[in-house]
matplotlib code that plots the C-alpha trace (Angstrom):
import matplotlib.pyplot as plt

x = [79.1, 81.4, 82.3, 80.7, 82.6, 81.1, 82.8, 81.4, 83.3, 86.2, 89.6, 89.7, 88.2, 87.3, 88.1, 85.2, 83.5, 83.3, 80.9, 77.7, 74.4, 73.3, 70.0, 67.6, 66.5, 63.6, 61.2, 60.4, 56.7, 56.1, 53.0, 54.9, 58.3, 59.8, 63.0, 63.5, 66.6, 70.0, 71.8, 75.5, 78.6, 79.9, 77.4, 77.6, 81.3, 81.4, 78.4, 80.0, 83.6, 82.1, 80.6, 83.7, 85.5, 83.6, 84.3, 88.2, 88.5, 86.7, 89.0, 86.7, 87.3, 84.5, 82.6, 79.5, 78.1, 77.2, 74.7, 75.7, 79.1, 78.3, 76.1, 79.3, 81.5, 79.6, 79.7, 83.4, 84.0, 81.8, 84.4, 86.9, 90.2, 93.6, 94.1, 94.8, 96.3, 95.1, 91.5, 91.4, 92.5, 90.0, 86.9, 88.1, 89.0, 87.7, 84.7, 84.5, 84.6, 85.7, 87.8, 90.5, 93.0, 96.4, 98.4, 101.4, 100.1, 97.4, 94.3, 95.6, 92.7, 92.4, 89.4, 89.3, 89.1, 88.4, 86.2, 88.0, 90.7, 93.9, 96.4, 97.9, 97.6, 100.7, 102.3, 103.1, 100.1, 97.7, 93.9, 93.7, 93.0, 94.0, 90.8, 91.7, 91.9, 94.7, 95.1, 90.9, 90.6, 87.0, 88.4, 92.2, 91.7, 94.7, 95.3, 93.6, 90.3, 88.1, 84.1, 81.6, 79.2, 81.1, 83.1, 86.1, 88.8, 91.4, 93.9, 97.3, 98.8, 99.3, 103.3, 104.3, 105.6, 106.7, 106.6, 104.0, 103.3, 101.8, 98.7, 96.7, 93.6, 91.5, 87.8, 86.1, 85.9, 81.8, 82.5, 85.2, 84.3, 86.7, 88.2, 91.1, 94.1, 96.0, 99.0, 101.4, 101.9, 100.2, 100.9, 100.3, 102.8, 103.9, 105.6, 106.9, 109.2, 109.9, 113.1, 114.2, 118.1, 120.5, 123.1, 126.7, 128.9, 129.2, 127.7, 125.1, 122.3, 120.4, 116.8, 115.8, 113.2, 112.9, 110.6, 110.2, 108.3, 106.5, 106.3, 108.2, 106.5, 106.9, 107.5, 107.3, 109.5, 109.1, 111.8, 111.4, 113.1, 112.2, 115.0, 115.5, 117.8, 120.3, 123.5, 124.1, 126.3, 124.2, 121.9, 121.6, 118.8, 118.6, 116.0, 117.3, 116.2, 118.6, 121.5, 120.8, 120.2, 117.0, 116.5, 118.5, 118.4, 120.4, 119.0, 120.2, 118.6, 115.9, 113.7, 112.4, 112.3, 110.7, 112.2, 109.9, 110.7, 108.8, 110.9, 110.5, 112.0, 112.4, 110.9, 112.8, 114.3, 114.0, 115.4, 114.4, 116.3, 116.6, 120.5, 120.6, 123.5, 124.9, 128.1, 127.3, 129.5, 126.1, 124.0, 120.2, 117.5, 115.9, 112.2, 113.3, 110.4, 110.7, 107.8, 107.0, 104.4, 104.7, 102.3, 102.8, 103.6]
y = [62.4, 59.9, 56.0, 52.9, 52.5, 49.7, 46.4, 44.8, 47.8, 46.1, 48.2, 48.6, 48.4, 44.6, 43.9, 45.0, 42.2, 42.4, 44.8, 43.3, 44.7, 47.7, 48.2, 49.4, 48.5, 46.7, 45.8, 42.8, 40.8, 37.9, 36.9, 36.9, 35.0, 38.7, 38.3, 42.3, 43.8, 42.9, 45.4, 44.4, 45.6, 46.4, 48.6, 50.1, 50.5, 52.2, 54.5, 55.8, 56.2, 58.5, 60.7, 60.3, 61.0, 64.7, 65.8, 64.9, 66.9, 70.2, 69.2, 68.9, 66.7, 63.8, 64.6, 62.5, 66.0, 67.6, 66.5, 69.2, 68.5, 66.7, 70.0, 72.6, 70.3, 70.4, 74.1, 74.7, 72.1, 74.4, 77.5, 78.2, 75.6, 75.6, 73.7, 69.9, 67.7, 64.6, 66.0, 67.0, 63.5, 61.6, 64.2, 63.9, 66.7, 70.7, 72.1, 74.6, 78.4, 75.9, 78.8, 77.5, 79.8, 79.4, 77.1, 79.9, 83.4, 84.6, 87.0, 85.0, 83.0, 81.2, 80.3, 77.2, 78.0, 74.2, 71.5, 68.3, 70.2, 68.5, 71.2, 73.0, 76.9, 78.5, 76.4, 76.1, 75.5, 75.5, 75.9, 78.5, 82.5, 84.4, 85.8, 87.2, 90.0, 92.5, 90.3, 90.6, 90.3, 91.1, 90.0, 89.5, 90.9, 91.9, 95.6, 95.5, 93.8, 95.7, 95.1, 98.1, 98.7, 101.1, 98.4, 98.5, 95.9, 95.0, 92.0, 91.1, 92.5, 91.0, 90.5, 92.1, 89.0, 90.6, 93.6, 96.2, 97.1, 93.3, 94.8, 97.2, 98.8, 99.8, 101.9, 100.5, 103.1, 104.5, 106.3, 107.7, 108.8, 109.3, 106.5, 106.4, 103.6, 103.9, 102.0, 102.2, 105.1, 108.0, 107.2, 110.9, 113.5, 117.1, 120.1, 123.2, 126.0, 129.6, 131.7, 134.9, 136.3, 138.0, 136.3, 137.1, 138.7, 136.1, 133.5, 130.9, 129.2, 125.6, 125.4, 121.4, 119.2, 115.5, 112.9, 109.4, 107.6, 104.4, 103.3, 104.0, 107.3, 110.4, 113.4, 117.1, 119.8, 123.5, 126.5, 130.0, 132.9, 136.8, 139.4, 142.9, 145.1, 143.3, 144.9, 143.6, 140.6, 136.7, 135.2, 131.7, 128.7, 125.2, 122.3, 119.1, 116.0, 113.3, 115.1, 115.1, 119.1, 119.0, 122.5, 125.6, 129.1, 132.4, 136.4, 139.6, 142.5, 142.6, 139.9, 136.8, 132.6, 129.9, 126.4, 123.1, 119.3, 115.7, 112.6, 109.4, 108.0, 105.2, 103.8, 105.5, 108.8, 111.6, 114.9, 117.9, 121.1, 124.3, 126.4, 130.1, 131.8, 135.1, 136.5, 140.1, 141.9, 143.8, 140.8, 140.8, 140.1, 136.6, 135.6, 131.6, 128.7, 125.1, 122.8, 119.1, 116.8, 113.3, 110.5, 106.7, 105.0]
z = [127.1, 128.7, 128.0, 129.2, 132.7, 134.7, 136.0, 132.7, 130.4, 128.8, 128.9, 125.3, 122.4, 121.1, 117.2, 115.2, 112.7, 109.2, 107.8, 106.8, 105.2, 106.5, 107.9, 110.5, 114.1, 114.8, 117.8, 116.6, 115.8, 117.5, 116.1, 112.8, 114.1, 113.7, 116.1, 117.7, 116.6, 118.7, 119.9, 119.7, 121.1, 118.2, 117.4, 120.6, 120.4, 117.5, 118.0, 121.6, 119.8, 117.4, 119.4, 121.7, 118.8, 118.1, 121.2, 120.8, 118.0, 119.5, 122.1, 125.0, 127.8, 128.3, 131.3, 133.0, 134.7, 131.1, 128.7, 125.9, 125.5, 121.3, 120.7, 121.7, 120.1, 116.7, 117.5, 118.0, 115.1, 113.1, 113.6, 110.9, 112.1, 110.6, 107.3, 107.9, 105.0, 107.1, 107.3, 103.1, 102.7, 104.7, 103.7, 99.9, 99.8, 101.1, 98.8, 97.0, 99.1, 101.9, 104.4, 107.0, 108.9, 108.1, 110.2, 111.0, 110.7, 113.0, 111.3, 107.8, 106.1, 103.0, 100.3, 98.2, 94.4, 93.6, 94.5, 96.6, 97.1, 98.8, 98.1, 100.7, 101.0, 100.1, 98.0, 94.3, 92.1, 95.3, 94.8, 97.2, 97.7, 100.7, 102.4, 105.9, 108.5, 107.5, 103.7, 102.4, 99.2, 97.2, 94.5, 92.8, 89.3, 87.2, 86.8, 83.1, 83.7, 85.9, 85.6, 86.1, 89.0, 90.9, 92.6, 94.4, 93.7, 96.6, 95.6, 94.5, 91.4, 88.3, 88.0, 91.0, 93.2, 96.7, 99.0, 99.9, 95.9, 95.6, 97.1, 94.7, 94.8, 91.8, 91.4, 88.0, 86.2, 86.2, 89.8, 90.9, 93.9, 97.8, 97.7, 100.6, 101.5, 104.9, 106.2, 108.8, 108.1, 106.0, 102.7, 100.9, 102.9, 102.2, 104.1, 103.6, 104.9, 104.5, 106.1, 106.0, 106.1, 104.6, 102.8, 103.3, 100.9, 98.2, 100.2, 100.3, 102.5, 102.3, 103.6, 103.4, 104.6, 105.8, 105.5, 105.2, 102.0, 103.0, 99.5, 96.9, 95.2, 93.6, 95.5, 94.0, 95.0, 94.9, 95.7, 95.6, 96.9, 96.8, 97.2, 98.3, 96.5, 94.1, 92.4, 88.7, 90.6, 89.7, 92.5, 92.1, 93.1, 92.9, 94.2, 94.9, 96.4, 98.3, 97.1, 93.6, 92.1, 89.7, 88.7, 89.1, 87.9, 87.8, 87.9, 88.2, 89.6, 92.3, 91.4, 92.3, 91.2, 91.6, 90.7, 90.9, 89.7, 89.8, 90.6, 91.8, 95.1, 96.8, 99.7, 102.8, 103.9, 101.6, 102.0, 100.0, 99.9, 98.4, 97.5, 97.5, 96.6, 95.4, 94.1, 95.0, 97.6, 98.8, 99.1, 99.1, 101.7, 101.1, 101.7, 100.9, 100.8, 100.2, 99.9, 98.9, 98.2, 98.1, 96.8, 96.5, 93.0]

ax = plt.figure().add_subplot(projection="3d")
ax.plot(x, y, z, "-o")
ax.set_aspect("equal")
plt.show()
């Protein structure tokens, strides 16, 4: 496609006369007094500018050497392009399910919830969904309104306004079948860790463990420790996590204990740890574990 260029071609556009009725081309009848149809350069001008115009907006350059450039165009044009205010407003609007790519984040895509829609993605009261690579939604339904047919619903949460919690999954609930998220990280984590020693004479020891949450969660903590020969002196042992002592426990003899707890925590580093100490001036052999699991709220 390319513009009249001749010796003839003017060097822009002449003024276009008024509109008048529209109709259709004719060859003519001259047995009838049936003048032919002329072809004016109006007409002319404003068919070439329009298809000029197509290729503009694919943003192909008009060239004489190919005769498929207004098909490729139409193509390219037919691709999913960023929202344009300018374009809503001279279409009337974008349909309904209408999807255009979001004019600052790459992968993002957005679905028109209205008919004639002028709004503009993103904004307050806008009539659009997200619907993109890394953001897809099936479908945004509020955490109490699931429908049956074994579905799985991926959207944004009903009241939660920002961070990595927005998102939610939910399985209706006629299947609960494997069902698994991932993130940037694993999002279900546990550990564990077992010594053995001998405390000192009236002395302690700390076993403890590190991870970090990706989400804020709830992480459960289990201590035990199993000891050799004990005089009647206390042997203490406590579970904590970040610092903070959950559960603790005192015996005498030789015995064993086991402490657990169930807290939340927040997104971040967590550290887990497990205290054993005695008062006894012949202290006790120690088989000490410390484990943790941790899933996301």
């Amino acid at each position: 496609m390319y513009a009249i260029d001749n010796a003839t071609a003017a060097t822009s556009m002449p003024a276009v006369s008024a509109a008048g009725v529209p109709g259709f081309f004719t060859g003519g009848n001259p047995g009838a007094g049936l003048a032919a149809t002329v072809v004016t350069a109006d007409w002319l001008n404003i068919v070439q500018q329009e298809l000029l115009g197509v290729l503009a907006e694919a943003g192909i350059a008009p060239s004489k050497n190919q005769l498929n450039q207004i098909a490729l165009g139409a193509q390219k044009l037919g691709l999913v392009r960023p929202f344009s205010a300018d374009f809503a407003m001279a279409v009337g609007g974008y349909p309904l399910n209408a999807i255009v790519a979001d004019a600052a984040t790459v992968g993002l895509l957005w679905i028109s919830t209205a008919g004639s829609n002028t709004t503009t993605p993103n904004t307050d009261g806008a009539a659009w969904q997200i619907f993109g690579w890394n953001q897809f939604i099936k479908q945004g339904l509020s955490d109490g309104a699931l429908a049956t047919g074994n579905q799985v619903y991926i959207g944004l949460r009903e009241g939660v306004t920002s961070g990595a919690a927005r998102i939610g999954a939910k399985v209706d609930e006629t299947d609960f079948g494997n069902f698994a998220m991932t993130g940037n990280k694993t999002l279900g984590l546990g550990d564990w860790t077992e010594q053995y020693y001998t405390l000192a004479s009236g002395g302690s020891k700390t076993i403890s463990l590190e991870f970090d949450a990706p989400l804020d969660g709830y992480v459960l903590v289990v201590g035990s420790a199993n000891y050799s020969v004990q005089n009647t002196n206390q042997t203490n042992l406590t579970i904590s996590v970040n610092g903070t002592n959950l559960s603790a426990d005192q015996v005498t003899g030789s015995t064993s204990m086991t402490n657990h707890s169930c807290v939340k925590v927040s997104a971040g580093p967590v550290t887990v740890g497990s205290y054993c100490g005695t008062s006894a001036t012949n202290p006790p052999n120690v088989g000490h574990t410390l484990s943790y699991l941790y899933i996301p709220a």
